[in-house]
C-alpha positions as CSV (number, residue, x, y, z in Angstrom):
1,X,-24.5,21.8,29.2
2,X,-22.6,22.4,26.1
3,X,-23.6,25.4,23.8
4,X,-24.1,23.2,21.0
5,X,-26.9,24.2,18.4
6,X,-27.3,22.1,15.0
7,X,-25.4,23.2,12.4
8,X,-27.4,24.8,9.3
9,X,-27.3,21.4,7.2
10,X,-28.9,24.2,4.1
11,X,-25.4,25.8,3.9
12,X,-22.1,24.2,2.6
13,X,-20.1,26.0,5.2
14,X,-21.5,25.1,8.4
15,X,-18.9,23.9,10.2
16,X,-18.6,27.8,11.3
17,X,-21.1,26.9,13.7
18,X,-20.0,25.0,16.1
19,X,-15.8,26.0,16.3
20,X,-14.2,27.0,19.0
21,X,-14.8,24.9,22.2
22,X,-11.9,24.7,24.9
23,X,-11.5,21.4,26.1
24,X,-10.5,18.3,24.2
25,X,-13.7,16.7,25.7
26,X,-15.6,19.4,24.2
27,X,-14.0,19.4,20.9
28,X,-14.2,15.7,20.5
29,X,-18.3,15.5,21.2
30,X,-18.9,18.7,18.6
31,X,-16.8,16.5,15.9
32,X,-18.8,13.6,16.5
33,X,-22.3,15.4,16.9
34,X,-21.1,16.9,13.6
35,X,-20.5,13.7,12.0
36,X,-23.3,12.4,13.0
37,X,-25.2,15.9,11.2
38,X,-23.0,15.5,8.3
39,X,-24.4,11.8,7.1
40,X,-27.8,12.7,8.8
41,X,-28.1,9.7,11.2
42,X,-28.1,10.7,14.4
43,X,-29.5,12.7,16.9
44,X,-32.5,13.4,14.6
45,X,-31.1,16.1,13.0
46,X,-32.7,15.3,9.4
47,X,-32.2,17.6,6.2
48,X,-35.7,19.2,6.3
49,X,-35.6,19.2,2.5
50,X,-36.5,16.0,0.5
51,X,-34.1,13.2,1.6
52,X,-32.0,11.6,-0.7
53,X,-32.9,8.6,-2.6
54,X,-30.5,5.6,-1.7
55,X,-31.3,3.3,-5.0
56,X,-28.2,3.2,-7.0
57,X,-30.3,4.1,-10.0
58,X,-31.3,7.1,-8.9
59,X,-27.6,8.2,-9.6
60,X,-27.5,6.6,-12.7
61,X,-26.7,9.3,-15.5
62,X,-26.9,12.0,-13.2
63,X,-23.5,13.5,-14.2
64,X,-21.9,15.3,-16.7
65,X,-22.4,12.2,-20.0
66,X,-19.6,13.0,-22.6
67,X,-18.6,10.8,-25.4
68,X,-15.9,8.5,-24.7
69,X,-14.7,5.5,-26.0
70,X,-14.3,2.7,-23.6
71,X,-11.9,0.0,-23.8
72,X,-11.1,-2.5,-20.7
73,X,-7.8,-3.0,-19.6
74,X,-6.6,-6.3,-17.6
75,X,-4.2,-4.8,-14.8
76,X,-1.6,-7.3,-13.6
77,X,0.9,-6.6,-10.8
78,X,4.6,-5.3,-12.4
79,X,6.9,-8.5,-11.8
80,X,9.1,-5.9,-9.8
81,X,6.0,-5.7,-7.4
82,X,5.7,-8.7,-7.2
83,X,9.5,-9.4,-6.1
84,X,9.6,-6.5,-3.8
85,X,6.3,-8.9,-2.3
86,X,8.2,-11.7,-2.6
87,X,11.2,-10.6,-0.7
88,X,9.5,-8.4,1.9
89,X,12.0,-6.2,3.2
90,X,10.0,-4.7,5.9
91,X,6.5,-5.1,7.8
92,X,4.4,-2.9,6.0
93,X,5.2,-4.6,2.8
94,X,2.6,-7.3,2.1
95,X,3.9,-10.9,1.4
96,X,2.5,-12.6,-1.1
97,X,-0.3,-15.2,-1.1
98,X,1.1,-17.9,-3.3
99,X,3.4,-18.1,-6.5
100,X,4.3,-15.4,-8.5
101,X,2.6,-17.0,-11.3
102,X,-0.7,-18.0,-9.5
103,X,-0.7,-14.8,-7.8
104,X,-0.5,-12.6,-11.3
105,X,-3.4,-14.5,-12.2
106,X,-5.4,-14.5,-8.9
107,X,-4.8,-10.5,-9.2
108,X,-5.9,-10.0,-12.6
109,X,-8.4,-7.1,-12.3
110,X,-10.0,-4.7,-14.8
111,X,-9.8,-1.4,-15.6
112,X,-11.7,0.8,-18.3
113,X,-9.3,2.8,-20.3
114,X,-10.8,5.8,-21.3
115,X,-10.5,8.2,-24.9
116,X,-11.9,11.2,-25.1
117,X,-12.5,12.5,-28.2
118,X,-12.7,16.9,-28.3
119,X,-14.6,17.1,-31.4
120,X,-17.4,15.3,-30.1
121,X,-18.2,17.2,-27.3
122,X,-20.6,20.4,-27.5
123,X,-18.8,23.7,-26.2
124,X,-21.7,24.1,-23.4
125,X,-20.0,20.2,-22.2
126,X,-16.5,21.7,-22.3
127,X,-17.3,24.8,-20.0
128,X,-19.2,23.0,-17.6
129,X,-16.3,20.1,-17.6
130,X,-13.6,22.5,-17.3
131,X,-15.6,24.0,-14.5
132,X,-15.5,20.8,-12.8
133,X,-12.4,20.2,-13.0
134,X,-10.8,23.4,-12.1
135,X,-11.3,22.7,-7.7
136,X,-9.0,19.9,-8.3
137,X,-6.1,21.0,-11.0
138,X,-3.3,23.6,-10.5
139,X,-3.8,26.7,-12.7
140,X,-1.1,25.7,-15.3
141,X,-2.4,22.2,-15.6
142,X,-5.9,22.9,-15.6
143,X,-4.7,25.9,-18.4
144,X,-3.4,22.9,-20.5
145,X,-6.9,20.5,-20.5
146,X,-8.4,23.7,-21.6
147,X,-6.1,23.6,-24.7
148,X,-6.5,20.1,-25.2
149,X,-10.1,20.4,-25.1
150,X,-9.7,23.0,-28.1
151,X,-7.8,20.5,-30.4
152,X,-9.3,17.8,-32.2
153,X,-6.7,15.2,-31.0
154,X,-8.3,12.5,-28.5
155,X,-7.0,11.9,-25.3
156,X,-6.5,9.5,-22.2
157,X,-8.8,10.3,-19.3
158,X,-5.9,8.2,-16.7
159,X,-3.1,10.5,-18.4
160,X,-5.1,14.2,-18.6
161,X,-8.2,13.9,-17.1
162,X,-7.2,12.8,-13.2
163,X,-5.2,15.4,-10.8
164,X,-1.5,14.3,-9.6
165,X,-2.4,11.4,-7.1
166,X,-4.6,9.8,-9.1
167,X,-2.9,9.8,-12.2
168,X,0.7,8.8,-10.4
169,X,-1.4,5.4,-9.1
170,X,-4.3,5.1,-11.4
171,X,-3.5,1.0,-12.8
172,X,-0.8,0.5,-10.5
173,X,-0.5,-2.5,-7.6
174,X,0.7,-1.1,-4.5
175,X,3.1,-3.8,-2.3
176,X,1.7,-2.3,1.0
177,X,-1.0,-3.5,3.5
178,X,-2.7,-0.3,4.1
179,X,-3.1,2.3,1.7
180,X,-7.5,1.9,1.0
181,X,-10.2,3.7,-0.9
182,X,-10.7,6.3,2.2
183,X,-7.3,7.1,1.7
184,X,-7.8,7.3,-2.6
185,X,-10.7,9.3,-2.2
186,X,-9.3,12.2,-0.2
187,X,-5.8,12.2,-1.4
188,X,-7.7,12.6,-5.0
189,X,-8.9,16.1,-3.9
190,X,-6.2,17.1,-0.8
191,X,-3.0,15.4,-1.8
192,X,-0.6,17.6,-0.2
193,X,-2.7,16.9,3.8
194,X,-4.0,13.6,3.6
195,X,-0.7,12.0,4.8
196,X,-0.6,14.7,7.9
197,X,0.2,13.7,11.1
198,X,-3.2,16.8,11.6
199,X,-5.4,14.4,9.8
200,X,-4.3,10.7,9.9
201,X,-2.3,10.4,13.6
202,X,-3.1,7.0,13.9
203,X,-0.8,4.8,12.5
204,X,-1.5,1.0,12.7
205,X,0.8,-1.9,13.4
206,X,1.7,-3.4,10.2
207,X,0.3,-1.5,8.1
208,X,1.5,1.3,5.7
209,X,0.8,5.1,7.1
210,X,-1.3,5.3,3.8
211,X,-4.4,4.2,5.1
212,X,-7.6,6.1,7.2
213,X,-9.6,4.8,9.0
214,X,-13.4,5.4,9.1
215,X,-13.4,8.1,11.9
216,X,-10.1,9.9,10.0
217,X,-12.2,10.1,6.8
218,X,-15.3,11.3,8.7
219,X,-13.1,14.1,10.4
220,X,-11.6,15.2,6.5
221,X,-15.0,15.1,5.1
222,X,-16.4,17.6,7.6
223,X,-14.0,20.1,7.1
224,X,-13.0,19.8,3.8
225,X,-16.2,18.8,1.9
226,X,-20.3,19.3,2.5
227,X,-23.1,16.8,2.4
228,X,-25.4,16.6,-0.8
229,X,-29.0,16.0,0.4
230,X,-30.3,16.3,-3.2
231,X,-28.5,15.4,-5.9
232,X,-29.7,17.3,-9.2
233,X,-26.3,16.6,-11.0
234,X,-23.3,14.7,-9.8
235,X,-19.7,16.6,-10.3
236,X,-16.5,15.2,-11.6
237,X,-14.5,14.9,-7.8
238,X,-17.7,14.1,-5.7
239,X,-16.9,11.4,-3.5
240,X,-19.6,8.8,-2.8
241,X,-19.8,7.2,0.2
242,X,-21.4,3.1,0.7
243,X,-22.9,3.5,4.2
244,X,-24.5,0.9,6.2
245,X,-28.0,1.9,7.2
246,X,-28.1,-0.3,10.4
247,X,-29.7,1.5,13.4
248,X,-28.3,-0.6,16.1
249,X,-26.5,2.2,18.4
250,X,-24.3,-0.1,19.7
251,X,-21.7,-0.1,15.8
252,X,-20.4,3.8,15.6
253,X,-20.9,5.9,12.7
254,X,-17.7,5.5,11.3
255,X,-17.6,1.9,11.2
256,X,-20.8,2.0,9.0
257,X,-18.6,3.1,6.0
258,X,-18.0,0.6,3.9
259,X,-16.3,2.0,0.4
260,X,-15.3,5.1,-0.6
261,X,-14.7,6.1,-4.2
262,X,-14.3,9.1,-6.6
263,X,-17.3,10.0,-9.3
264,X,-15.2,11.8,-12.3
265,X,-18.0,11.1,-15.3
266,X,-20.2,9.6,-17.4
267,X,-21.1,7.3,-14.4
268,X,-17.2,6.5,-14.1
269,X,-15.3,6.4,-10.9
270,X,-11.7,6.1,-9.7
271,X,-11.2,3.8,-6.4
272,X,-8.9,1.4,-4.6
273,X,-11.3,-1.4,-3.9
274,X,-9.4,-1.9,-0.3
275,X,-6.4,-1.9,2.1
276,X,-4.6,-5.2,0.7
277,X,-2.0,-4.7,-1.5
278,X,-3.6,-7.0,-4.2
279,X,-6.1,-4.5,-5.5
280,X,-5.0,-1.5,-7.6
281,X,-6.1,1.5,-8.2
282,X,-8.4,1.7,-11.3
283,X,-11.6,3.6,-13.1
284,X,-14.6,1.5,-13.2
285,X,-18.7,1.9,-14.1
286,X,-20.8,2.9,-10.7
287,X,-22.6,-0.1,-11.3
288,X,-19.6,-2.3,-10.8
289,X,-18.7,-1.1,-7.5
290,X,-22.3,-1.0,-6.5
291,X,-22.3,-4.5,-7.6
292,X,-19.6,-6.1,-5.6
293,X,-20.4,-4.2,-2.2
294,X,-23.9,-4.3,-2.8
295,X,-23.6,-8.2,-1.4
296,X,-23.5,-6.4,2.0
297,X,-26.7,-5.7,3.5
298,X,-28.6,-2.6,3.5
299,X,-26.1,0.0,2.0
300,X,-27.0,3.5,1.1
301,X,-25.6,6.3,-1.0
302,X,-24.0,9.7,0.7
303,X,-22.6,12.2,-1.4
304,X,-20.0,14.8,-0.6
305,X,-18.6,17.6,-2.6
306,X,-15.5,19.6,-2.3
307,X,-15.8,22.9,-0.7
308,X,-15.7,25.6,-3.7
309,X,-12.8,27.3,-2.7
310,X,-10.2,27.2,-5.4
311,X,-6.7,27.0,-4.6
312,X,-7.6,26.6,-0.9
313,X,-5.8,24.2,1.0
314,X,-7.4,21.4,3.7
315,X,-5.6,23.1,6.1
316,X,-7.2,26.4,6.0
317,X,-10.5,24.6,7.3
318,X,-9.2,22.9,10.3
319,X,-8.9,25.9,13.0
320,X,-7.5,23.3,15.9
321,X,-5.2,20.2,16.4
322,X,-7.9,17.7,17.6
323,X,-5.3,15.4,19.1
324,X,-4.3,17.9,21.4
């Protein structure tokens, strides 16, 4: 018998717990029975507290709301994407599905383009913004939004608002089959580990190495994040999680995840709607994404938040190699 005891779900550091086991065999079950804790499915281990509501509305305008001026923006794929597509000079590229011209217009998608305006936010908004931010910015940077926030000059939320992977792909196509929103919504907090052989070994045939899969994600969120079980305020980085609620034991956790994407504010989020190389990444309304994979049967809402350790890397919170 494994000495195994539930991890304290009340604490956002309770992976402590239930380290240090010898065996892969061991290791392996502990993740699992942890992942399984973590998204409160299995095993009966339930939150004691007051579960979380699963309506999309309950999340509605449960972030920080700041003034900003919305505009939507048609994304189209570059035409050298589209040639790189075109000629595909290796496997991981994705070839295109059709004519240039009937594929730009196939893969027209939106995005809303974002202004923030300084002088229209209250100083109690800027403090708890920059707060928000700061988990997910260098020191220099996040010393820069600070002074931006100061001005009276209005600003793009893409160009100054999102941290270095985000903004580097935020309204661009990709011309790989791989790279998805599990992959978007970690690299947007852990940029520099995401890509690690540590956290994504597995690397499918055919498709780019920028991709996890739902048991990769799983493993990143229970080391490097901790489950919301109430929700009295979303936070710019949260990432939210569409689960399938299915009971049937026989379809693992992991493959009950469905979409991953990043909450930043106002009820905006910044995603990669999936692993095809024809959709990009973007900032839309909750309600949009709720919208399109609502179609799918009984989804629910988890939430995760990044551990509050600034300047801390993913790396400090994984004390083994699990492939080993």
């Amino acid at each position: 018998m494994l000495p195994i005891k539930p991890p304290n779900l009340e604490s956002g550091y309770w992976m402590a717990d239930v380290f240090y086991f010898k065996t892969k065999y061991q290791i392996m079950i502990v993740y699992w029975l942890v992942v399984g804790c973590c998204l409160a499915q299995e095993n009966g281990w339930e939150d004691p507290k007051e579960k979380l509501p699963n309506s999309l509305y309950y999340f509605m305008g449960k972030g920080l709301l700041i003034p900003l001026q919305e505009s939507t923006l048609w994304l189209i794929p570059e035409e050298k994407i589209l040639t790189l597509r075109e000629k595909r000079k290796n496997l991981y590229i994705e070839p295109l599905h059709g004519a240039k011209s009937l594929v730009r217009k196939n893969l027209k998608t939106p995005h809303q383009q974002l202004a923030l305006d300084p002088a229209l936010l209250s100083p109690s908004a800027k403090t708890k913004l920059l707060s928000q931010l700061q988990p997910f910015f260098p020191s220099e940077r996040h010393q820069r939004i600070q002074t931006q926030l100061s001005g009276t000059k209005s600003f793009l939320v893409d160009v100054n608002l999102l941290p270095p992977f985000a903004a580097a792909h935020v309204k661009r196509f990709s011309i790989y089959r791989g790279p998805n929103c599990f992959h978007s919504a970690i690299a947007f907090a852990y940029p520099d580990m995401v890509d690690s052989d540590l956290l994504n070994p597995r690397r499918e045939k055919f498709y780019h190495s920028n991709m996890l899969n739902g048991d990769e994600i799983l493993r990143v969120l229970s080391f490097g994040f901790y489950p919301l079980h109430r929700v009295d305020g979303l936070q710019y980085g949260d990432i939210l999680i569409f689960l399938e609620k299915s009971s049937n034991p026989r379809i693992p956790l992991h493959l009950k995840i469905k979409h991953a994407m990043v909450y930043l504010f106002s009820d905006y989020v910044f995603s990669k709607a999936s692993k095809s190389a024809d959709s990009p990444y973007r900032i839309e309304k909750l309600e949009v994404e709720w919208k399109i994979w609502g179609q799918l049967q009984d989804l629910e809402i988890k939430v995760f938040r990044k551990k509050p350790v600034h300047g801390t890397t993913l790396s400090s919170f994984v004390p083994y190699d699990w492939r080993s």
